[in-house]
N, C-alpha and C positions, 0 to 999 in steps of 0.2 A: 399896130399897137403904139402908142405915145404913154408916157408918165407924165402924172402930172403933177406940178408943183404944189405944195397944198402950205396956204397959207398959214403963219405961223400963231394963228387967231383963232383957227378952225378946227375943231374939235367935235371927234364924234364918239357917244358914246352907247356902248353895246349893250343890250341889255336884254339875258336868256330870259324866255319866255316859252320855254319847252315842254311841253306835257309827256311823259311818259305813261305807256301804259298801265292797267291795271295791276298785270301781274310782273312788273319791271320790280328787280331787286334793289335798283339803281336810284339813287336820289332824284328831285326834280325841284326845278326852280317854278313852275309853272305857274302856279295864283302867286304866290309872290312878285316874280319876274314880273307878268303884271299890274300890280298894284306898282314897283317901283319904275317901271316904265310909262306907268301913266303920274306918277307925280314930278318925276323929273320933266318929261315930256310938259307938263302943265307949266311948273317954275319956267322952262325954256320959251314957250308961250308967251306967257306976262310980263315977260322983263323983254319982249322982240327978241328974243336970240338964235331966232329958227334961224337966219343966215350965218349964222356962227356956230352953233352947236348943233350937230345932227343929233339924235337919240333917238334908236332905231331896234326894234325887236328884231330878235334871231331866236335859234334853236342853239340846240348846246352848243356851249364854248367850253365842254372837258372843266374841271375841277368841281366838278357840281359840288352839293353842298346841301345837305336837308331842313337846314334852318333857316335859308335866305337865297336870295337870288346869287350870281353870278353877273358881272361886267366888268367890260371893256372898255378902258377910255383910253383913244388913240386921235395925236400920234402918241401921247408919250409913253405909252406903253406899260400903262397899268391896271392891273387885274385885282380886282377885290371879288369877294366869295361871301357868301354867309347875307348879302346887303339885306335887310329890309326897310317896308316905307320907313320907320321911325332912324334907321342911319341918312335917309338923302340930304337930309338938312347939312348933317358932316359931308357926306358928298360933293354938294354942292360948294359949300364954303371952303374945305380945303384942294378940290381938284379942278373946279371948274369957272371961280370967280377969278376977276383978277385981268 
């Protein structure tokens, strides 16, 4: 096993795309998750930043939330809940430009 040093440029951000069942009581980011992993995904596209910014679907990351997605932006270790497409534009500009 080795660690590895992660550049201070490099940023990957998580973004739940988790479907829960039918009968789950439990919220779900799922078509949401989604749609905001594929806009940010896209902005990261157009401007080259695929070597700098990962953005990467998962399954739950725990605080669901039934009005928006759920992500992860690491390293600096910040969780936002509730995201939908019409927040990434805020996402973008205050977590990830710069």
């Amino acid at each position: 096993m080795e660690q590895v040093a992660v550049h201070p440029q490099l940023k990957q951000v998580l973004v739940c795309c988790n479907q829960r069942g039918p009968d789950s009581t439990m919220p779900c980011c799922g078509d949401t998750g989604s749609e905001v992993y594929a806009k940010l995904r896209g902005w990261v596209t157009r401007y080259g930043l695929t070597s700098r910014i990962y953005v990467t679907q998962t399954a739950c990351l725990g605080w669901c939330h039934g009005a928006g997605a759920m992500i992860a932006i690491q390293p600096d270790g910040i969780y936002l809940r509730g995201v939908t497409p019409a927040d990434v534009d805020q996402v973008i500009e205050r977590y990830l430009k710069g």
